[in-house]
Backbone bond lengths (Angstrom), bond angles and torsions (degrees), N, CA, C in turn:
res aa  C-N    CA-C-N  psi(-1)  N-CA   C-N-CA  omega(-1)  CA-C   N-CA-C  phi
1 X - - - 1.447 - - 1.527 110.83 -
2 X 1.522 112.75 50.99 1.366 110.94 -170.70 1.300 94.04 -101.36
3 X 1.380 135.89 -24.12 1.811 121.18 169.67 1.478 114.94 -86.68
4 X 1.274 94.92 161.84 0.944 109.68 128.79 1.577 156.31 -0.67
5 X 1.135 122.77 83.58 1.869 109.20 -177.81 1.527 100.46 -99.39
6 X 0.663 112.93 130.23 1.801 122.98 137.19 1.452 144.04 -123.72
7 X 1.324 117.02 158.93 1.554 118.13 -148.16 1.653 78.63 -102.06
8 X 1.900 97.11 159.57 1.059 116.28 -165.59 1.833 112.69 -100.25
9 X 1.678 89.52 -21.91 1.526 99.05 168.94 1.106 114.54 -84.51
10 X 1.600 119.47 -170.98 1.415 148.31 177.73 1.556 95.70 -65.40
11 X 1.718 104.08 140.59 1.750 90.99 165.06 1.724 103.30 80.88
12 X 1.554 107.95 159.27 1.021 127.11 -163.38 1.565 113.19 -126.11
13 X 1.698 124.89 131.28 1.718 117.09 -168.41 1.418 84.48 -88.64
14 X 0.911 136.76 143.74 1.516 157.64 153.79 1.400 123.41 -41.77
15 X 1.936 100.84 -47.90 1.763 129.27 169.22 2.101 86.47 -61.12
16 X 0.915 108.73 -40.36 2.113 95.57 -160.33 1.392 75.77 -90.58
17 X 1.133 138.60 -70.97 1.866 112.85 -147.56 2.151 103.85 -58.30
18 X 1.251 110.12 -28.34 1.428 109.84 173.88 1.723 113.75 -57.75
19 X 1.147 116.06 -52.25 1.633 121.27 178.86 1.309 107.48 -65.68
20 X 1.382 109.37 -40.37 1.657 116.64 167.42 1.530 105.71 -41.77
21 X 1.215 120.64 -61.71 1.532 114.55 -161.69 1.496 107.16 -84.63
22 X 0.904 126.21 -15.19 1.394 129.60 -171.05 1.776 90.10 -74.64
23 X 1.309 118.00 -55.34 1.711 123.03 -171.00 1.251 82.26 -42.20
24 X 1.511 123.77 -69.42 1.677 119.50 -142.51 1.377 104.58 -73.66
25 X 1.256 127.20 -2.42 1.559 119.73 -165.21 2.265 84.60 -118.52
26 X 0.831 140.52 -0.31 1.582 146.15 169.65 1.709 94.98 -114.57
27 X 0.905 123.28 -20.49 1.638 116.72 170.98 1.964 101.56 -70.54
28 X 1.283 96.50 -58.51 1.885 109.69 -175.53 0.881 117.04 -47.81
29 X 1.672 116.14 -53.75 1.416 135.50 175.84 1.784 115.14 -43.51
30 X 1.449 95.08 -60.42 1.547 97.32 -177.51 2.004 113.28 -69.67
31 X 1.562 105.59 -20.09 1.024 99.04 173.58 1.864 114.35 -48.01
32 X 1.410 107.43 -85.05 1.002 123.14 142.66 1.699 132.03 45.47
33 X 2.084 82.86 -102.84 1.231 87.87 140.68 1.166 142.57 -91.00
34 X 0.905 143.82 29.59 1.167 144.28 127.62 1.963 121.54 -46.41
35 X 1.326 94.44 -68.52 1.110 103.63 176.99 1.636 126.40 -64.62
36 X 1.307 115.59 -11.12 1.436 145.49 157.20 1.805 103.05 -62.75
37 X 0.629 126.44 -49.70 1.399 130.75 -150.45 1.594 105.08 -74.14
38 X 2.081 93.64 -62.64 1.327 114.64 168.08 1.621 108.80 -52.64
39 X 1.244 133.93 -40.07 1.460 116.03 -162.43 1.859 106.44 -75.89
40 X 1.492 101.37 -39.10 1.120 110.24 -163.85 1.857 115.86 -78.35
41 X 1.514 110.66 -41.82 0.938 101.76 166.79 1.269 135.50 -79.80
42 X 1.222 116.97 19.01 1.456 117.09 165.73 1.796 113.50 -104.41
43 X 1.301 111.96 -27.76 1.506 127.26 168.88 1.580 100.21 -72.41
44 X 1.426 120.46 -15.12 1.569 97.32 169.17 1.642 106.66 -100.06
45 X 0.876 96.10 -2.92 2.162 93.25 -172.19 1.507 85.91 -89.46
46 X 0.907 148.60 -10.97 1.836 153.93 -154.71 1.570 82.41 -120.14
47 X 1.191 154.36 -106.82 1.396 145.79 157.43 1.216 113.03 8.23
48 X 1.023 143.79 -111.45 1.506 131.37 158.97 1.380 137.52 6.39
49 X 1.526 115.14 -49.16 1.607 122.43 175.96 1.608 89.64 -91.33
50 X 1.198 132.58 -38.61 1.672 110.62 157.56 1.158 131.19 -26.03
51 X 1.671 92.33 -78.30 1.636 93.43 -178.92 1.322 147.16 -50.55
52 X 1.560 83.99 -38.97 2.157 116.29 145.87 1.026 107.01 -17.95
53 X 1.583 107.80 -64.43 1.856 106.68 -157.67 1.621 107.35 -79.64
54 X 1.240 102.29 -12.82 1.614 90.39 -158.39 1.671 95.39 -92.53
55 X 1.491 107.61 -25.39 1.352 94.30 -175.53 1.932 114.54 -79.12
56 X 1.464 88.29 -4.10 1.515 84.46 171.24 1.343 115.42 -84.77
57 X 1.312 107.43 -38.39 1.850 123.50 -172.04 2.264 78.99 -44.23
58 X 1.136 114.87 -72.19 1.393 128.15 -156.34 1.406 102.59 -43.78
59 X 1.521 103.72 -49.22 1.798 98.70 -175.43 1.610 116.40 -74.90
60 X 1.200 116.53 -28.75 1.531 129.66 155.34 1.469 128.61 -25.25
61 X 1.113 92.09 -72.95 1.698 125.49 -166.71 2.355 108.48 -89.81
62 X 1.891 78.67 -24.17 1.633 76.34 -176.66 1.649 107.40 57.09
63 X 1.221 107.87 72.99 1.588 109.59 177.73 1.601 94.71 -121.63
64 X 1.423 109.47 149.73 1.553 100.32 175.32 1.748 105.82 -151.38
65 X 0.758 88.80 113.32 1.759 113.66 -178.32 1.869 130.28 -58.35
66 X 1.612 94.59 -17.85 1.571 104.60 169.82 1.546 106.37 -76.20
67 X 0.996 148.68 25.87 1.479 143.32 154.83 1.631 115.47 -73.39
């Protein structure tokens, strides 16, 4: 149900322009996420090998931050 329907008569069924919008509004959605997924899971693998480093820099160096 990724197209489009349209009626062949005059005038518009109400039941097809409804499924109509539903496609385009589950088309957006998945855009979306999609594009949600990609942004975020790469800003968390980058977050992660951050925090990595820093908690090593700390155990390294023995720095401690509750003072």
């Amino acid at each position: 149900m990724s197209e489009s329907i349209k009626t062949g008569g005059v005038g518009k069924s109400p039941a097809i322009e409804k499924i109509n919008r539903l496609n385009e509004v589950s088309s957006r959605m998945q855009a979306a996420a999609l594009l949600e997924r990609k942004a975020f899971s790469e800003q968390q693998e980058k977050a992660a090998a951050a925090l990595l480093k820093r908690q090593q820099i700390i155990e390294d160096f023995q720095i401690s931050f509750k003072k």
